[in-house]
C-alpha positions in Angstrom: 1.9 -7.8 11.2 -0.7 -7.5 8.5 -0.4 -7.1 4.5 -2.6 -4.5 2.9 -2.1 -5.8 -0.9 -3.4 -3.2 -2.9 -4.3 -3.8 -6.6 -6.5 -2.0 -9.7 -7.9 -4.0 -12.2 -8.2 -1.9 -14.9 -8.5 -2.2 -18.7 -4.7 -0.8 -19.8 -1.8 -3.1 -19.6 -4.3 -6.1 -18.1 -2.2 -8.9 -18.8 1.0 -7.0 -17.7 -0.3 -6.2 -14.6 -2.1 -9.7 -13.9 0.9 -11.1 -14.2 2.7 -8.7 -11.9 0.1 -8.8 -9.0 0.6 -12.8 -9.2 4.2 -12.2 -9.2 4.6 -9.9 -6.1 1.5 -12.0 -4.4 3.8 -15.7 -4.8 6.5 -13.6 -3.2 4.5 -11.9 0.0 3.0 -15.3 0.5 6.9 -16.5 1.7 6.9 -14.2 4.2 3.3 -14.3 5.6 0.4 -16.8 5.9 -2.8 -16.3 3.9 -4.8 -15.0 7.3 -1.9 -12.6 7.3 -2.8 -10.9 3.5 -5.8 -8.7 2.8 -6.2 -7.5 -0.8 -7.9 -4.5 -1.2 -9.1 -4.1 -5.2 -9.3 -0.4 -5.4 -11.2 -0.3 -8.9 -13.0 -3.1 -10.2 -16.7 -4.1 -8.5 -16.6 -7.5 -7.1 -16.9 -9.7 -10.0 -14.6 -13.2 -10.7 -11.0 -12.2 -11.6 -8.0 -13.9 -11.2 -7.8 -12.7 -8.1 -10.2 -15.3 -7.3 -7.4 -17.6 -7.4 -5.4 -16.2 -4.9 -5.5 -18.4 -1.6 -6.2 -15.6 1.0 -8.9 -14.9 3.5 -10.0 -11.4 2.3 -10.7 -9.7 -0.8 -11.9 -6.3 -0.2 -13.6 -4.6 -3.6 -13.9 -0.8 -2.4 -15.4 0.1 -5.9 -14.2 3.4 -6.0 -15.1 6.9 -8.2 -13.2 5.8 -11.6 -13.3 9.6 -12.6 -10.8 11.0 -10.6 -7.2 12.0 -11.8 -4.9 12.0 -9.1 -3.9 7.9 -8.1 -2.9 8.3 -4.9 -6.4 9.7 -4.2 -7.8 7.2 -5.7 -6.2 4.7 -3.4 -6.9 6.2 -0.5 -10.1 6.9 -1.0 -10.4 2.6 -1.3 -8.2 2.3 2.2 -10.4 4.5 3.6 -12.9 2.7 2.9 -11.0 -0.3 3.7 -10.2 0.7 7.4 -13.9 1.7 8.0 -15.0 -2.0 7.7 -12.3 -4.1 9.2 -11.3 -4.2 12.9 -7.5 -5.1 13.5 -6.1 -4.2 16.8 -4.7 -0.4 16.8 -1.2 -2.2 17.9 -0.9 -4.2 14.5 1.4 -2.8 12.0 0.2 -2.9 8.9 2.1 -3.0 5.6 0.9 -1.3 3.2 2.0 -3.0 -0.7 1.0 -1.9 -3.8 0.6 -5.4 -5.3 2.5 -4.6 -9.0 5.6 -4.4 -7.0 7.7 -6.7 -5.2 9.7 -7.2 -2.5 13.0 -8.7 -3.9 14.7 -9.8 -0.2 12.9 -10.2 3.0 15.1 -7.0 4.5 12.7 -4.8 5.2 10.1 -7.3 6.9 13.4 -8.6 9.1 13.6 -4.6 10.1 9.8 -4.6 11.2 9.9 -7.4 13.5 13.5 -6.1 15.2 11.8 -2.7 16.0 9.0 -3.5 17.9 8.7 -0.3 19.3 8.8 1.8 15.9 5.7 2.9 14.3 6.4 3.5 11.2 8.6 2.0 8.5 9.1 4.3 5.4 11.6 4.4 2.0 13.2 8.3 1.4 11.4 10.0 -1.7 12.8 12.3 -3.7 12.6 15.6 -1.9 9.9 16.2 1.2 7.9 12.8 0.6 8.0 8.8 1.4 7.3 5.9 -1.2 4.3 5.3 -0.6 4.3 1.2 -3.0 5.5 0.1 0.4 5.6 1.1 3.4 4.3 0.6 7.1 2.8 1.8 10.0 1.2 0.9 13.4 -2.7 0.4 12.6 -4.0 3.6 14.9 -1.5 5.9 13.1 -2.1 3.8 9.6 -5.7 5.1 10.1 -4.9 8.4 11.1 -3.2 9.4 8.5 -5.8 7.7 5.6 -8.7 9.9 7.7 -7.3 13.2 7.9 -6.3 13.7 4.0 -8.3 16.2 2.5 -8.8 14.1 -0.5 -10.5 16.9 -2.0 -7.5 19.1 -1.9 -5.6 16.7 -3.0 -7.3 15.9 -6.3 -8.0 19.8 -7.0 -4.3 20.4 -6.8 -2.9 17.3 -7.9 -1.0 16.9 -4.7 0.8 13.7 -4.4 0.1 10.9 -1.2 3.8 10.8 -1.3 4.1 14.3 0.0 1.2 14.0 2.5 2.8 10.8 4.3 6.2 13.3 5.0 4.1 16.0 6.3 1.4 13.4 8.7 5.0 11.2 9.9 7.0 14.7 10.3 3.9 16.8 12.4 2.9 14.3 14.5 6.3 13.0 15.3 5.5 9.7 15.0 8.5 7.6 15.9 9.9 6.1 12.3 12.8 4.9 10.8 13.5 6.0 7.4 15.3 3.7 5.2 17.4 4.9 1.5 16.4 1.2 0.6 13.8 -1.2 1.1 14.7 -3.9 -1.8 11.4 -3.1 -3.2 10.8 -3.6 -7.1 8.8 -1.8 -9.1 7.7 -0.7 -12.3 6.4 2.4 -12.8 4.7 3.5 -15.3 4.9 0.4 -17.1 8.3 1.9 -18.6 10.9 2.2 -16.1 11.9 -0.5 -13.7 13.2 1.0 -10.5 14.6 -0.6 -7.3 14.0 1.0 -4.5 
């Protein structure tokens, strides 16, 4: 099992959100080794930040278009780019972590390794869609999915990632276990602090 940490080092709410990535990055690193942890900076070019202080073998900078409007575009347009330039074995699940939110138990990773067989690990949404700050999926689906998005699409008609992971998991009948909780913490939109 591998971490995809995803973080965005923009101007807005900097401090807030260093201190948040650091948080939820001391709290992954209980539950996995730093070979374990990739961070994928889907924003910033590759310059030092405190992310430079992290202890963990890859920092990927995918120094993506800073124009568009819809975030979870923007997002995966950086795994995409991501997955193009690493090679982890198509078996490997990967968990996906937006790193401004944390896991507050280690639940969900215990659920992971006691379903070997699963490939996919998602929270419920509200209506058709899956939380898409954490979840997880076998690496050859995990890519899958990030490669047949029409990003485009997406971005014209502000259609949510969210939405997109129900329809991929549902269509291609991926075998998944959908969870109402995942003890994950977040805060979204630097206003409202949810648990999910």
């Amino acid at each position: 099992m591998k971490i995809l940490f995803t973080t965005a080092l923009i101007p807005s709410f900097y401090e807030q959100r260093r201190l948040e990535y650091i948080e939820s990055f001391d709290t992954i690193s209980n539950f996995f080794t730093s070979e374990d942890i990739k961070i994928l900076e889907c924003y910033s070019q590759k310059t030092k930040s405190f992310l430079d202080d992290f202890i963990c073998e890859d920092i990927f900078f995918s120094e993506t278009n800073r124009e568009i409007r819809n975030l979870g575009v923007k997002e995966a347009l950086a795994i995409k780019a991501f997955i193009d330039q690493t090679d982890l074995d198509d078996n490997e699940i990967i968990v996906k972590l937006t790193g401004r939110y944390k896991l507050t138990s280690n639940y969900i990773i215990e659920e992971i390794y006691k379903n070997p067989e699963i490939d996919a690990f998602v929270r419920s949404g509200t209506g058709p869609q899956y939380f898409t700050g954490f979840f997880a999926m076998r690496f050859l689906h995990f890519k899958t999915f990030f490669r047949s998005l029409d990003l485009e699409h997406m971005e014209k008609n502000m259609i949510n990632i969210e939405a997109e992971l129900f329809r991929f998991l549902e269509k291609e009948g991926i075998k998944k276990i959908v969870y109402d909780r995942i003890d994950v913490f977040s805060n979204i939109n630097n206003t409202d602090k949810v648990n999910w």
